[in-house]
C-alpha positions in Angstrom: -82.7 -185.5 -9.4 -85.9 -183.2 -10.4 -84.3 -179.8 -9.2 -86.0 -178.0 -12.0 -89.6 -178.9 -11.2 -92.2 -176.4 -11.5 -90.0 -174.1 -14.5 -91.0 -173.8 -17.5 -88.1 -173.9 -20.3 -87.8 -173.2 -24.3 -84.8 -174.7 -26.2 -84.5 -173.5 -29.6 -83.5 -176.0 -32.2 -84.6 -178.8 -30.2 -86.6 -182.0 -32.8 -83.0 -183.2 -33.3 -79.1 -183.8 -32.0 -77.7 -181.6 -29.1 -81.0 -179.6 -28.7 -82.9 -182.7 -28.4 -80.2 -184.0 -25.8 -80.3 -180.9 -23.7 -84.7 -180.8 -24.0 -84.5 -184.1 -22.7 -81.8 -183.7 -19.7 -84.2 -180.5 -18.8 -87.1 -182.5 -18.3 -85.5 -185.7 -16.5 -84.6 -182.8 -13.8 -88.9 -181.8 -14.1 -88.9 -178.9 -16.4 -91.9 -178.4 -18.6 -90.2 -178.2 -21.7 -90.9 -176.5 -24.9 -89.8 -178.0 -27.8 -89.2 -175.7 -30.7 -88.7 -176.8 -34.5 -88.2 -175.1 -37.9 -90.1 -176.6 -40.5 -92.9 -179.6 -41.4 -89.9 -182.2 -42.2 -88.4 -181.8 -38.6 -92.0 -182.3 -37.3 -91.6 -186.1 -36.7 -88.3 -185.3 -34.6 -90.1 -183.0 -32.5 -92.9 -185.5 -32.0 -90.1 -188.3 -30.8 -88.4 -185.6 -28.5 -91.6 -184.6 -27.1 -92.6 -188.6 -26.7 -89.4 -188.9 -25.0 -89.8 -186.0 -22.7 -93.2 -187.5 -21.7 -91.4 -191.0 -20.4 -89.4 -188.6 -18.4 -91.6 -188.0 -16.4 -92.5 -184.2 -17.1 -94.6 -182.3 -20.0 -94.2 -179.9 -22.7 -95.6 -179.1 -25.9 -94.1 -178.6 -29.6 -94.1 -175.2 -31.7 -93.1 -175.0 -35.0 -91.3 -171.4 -36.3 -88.8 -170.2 -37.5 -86.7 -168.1 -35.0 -84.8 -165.8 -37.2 -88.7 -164.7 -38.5 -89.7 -162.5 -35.6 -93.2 -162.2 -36.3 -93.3 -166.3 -36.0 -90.9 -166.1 -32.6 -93.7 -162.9 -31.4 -96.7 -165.7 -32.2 -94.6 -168.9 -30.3 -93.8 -167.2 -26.9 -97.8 -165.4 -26.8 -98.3 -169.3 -27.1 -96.2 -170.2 -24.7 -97.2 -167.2 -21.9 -100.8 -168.0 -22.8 -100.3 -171.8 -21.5 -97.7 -171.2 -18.9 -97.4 -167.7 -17.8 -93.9 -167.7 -17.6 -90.8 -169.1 -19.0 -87.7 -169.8 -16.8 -84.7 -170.7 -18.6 -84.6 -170.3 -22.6 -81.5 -172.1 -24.3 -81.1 -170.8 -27.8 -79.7 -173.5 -29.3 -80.6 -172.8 -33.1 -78.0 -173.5 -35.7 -76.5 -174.4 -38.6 -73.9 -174.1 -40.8 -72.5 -172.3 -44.3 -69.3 -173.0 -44.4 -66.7 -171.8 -47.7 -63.7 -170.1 -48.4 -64.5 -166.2 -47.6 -63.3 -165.5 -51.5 -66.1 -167.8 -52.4 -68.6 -167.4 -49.7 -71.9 -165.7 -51.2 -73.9 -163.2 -49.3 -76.8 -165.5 -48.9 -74.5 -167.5 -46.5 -73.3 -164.8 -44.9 -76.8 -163.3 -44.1 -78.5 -166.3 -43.1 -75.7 -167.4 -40.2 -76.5 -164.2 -39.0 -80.4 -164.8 -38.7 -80.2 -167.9 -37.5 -77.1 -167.2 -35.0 -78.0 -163.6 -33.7 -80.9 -162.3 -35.0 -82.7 -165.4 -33.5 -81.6 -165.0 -30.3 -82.1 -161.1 -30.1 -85.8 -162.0 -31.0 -86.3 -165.0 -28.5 -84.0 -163.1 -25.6 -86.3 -160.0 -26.5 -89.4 -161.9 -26.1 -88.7 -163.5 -22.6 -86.8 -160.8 -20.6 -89.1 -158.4 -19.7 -91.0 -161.4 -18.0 -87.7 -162.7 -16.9 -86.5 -159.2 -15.1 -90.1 -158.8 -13.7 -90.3 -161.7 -11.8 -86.9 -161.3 -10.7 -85.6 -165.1 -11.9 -84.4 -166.3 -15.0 -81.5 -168.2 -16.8 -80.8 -167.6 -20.9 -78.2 -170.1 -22.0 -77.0 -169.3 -25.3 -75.0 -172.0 -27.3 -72.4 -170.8 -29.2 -69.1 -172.7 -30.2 -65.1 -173.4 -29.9 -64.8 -171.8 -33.3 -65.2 -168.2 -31.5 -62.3 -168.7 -30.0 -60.4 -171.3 -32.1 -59.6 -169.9 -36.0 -61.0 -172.6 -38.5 -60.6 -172.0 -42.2 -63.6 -171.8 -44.2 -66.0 -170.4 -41.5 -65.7 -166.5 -40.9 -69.5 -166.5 -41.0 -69.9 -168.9 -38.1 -67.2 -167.9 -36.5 -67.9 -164.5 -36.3 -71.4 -164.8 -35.2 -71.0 -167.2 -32.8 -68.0 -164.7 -31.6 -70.9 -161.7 -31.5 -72.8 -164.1 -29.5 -70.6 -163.9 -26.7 -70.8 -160.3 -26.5 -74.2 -160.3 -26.7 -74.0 -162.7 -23.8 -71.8 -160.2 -21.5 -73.5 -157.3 -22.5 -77.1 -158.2 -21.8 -76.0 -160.1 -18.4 -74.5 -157.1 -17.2 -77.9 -155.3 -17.9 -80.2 -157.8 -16.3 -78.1 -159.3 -13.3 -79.3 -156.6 -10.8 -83.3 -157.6 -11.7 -82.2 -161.3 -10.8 -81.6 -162.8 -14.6 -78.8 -164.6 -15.4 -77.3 -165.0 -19.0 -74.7 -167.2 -20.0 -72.7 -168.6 -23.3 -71.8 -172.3 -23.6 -68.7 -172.6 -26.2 -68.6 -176.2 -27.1 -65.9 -178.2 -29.0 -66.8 -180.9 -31.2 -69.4 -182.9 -30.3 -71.2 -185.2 -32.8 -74.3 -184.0 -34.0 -76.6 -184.1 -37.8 -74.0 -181.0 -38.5 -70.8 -183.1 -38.4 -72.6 -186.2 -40.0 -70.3 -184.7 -43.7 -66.9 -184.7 -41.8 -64.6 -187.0 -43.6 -62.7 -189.4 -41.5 -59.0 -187.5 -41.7 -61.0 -184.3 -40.4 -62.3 -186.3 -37.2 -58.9 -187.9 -37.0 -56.8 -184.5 -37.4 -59.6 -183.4 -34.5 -58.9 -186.0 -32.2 -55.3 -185.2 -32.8 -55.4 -181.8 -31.8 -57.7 -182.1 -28.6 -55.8 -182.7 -25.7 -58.6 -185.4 -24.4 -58.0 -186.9 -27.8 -62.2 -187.6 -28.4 -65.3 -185.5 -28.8 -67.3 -184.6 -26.5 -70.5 -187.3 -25.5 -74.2 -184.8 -25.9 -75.1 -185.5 -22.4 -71.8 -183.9 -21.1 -73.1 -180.8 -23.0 -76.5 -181.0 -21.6 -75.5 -181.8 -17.9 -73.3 -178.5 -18.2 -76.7 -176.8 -19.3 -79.0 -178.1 -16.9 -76.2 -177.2 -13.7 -76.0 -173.5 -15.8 -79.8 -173.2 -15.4 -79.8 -174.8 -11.6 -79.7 -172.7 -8.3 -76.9 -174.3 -8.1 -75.3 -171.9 -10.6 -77.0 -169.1 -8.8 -73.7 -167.0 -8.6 -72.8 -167.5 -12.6 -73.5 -165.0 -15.1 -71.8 -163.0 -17.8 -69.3 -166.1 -18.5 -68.1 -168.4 -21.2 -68.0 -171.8 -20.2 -66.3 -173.4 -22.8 -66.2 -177.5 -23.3 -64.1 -178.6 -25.5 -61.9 -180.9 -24.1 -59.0 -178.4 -23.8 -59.0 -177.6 -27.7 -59.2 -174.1 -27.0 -56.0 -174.4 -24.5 -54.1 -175.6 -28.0 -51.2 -172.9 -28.8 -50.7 -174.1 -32.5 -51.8 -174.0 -35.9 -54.3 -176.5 -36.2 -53.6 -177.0 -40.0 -57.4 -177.9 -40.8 -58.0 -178.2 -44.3 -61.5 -177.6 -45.6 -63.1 -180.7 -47.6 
C-alpha cells in the first residue's frame, strides 16, 4: 500500500531501533523520508536505514544534528525545505534515557531528558508549523511513553517529560486544527529496542507479568500505528493519546518494579 506517496516526512532519532522501524514503514507506504541522527558513531545506522528505505522503493536523505541544539535543528529543516519544499508529517521520535533514584538523580540527568524530550520537539514542531498551517495539511506525531501514565520508580525525569509531552501535544493541536494540522501523542509500552538491551531478565519477566497480553510489543505494530496516525485515513484524529501498550496502562495495581 503506497498511500503516502508524494509527502515528504522527518523522524527524529531514526539510524537505529523503533525510529528506524517507523522510517522504514513510512517509506514502504512511498514517503520521502528523512532520516535524522545524532552524532558520527550513529552515522553507519543511518547509512543502513537509508539503504533500506531505498529497497523500498522511495527516497530520502540523512542529516546529522542534534535536536535539542536549535541552531543545528534551524540548519537541518533550511536543508530539508531547500530540497523538498515542504515537510508533511514529522515524528519526533528522539530519546533516551537517565534513569536513578530522584535522591540520587543529578541535575545533569535531569536537564538533558528535558532537551532531548521537549526542548527537541518544541524546536523541530517550531520549525515545520508555520509551513504546516500554511499549506493547510500536516500530521506531527510525537512519541512519548506508558511511563506518563504508568508510575515507574527510578524515572521522574522521563516520566515527567514524556508526561509534558502530552500536553504539549493537546495544546498545540488545539491551536493548529482549524489551519488543517493535526498533532498527535503515541504512548507506547514496552517494546524492545537499544534502550531496553540492560534490562535484566526478572525485569522483562515481572513486565510480562504485569501486561495483560503477557509480551512486548513487536516495532512494526508501533510503526503501522504511526503510519495509519499520519494517513488520510486518520483524517478526523487529533489532540489524542493513543497509547499501545498491551493494556499495561489498564493495570489497577502496584506494579512492584524494582530498579536494577
Amino acid at each position: 500500500m503506497r498511500d503516502l506517496e508524494n509527502r515528504v516526512a522527518v523522524v527524529t532519532g531514526s539510524s537505529r531501533g523503533l525510529g528506524r522501524v517507523m522510517a522504514e514503514d513510512l517509506a514502504a507506504r512511498g514517503a520521502t523520508v528523512v532520516v535524522n541522527h545524532v552524532s558520527n558513531k550513529s552515522a553507519p545506522l543511518a547509512e543502513e536505514t537509508l539503504e533500506r528505505i531505498r529497497e523500498l522503493g522511495s527516497d530520502g536523505q540523512i542529516i546529522q544534528a542534534d535536536v535539542s541544539d536549535p541552531l543545528q535543528v534551524q540548519k537541518m529543516f533550511t536543508k530539508i525545505f531547500k530540497d523538498y519544499k515542504r515537510v508533511d508529517i514529522l515524528v519526533n521520535n528522539a530519546g533516551l534515557t537517565r534513569d536513578d533514584y530522584f535522591l540520587m538523580m543529578r541535575a545533569e540527568s535531569w536537564h538533558k531528558l528535558m532537551e532531548v524530550h521537549l526542548d527537541a520537539v518544541y524546536h523541530c514542531s517550531k520549525a515545520v508549523i508555520r509551513q504546516m498551517c500554511a499549506a493547510k495539511r500536516g500530521v506531527i506525531i510525537n512519541i512519548g511513553s506508558g511511563s506518563a501514565l504508568v508510575a515507574m520508580p527510578g524515572q521522574v525525569n522521563y516520566s515527567a517529560t514524556k508526561a509534558g509531552l502530552l500536553g504539549f501535544t493537546r495544546s498545540l493541536a488545539r491551536e493548529v486544527a482549524d489551519k488543517g494540522v493535526r498533532v498527535l501523542h503515541v504512548a507506547p509500552g514496552f517494546f524492545k529496542s537499544y534502550m531496553t538491551d540492560t534490562l535484566t531478565p526478572e525485569f522483562v519477566s515481572e513486565t510480562f507479568r504485569m501486561t495483560p497480553l503477557q509480551r512486548w510489543g513487536h516495532a512494526d505494530e508501533l510503526a503501522r500505528t504511526v503510519a495509519y496516525l499520519v494517513s488520510d485515513d486518520a483524517a478526523y484524529m487529533t489532540g489524542q493519546s493513543i497509547v499501545i501498550d498491551g493494556g499495561r496502562g489498564a493495570v489497577e495495581a502496584d506494579l512492584g518494579f524494582v530498579l536494577n
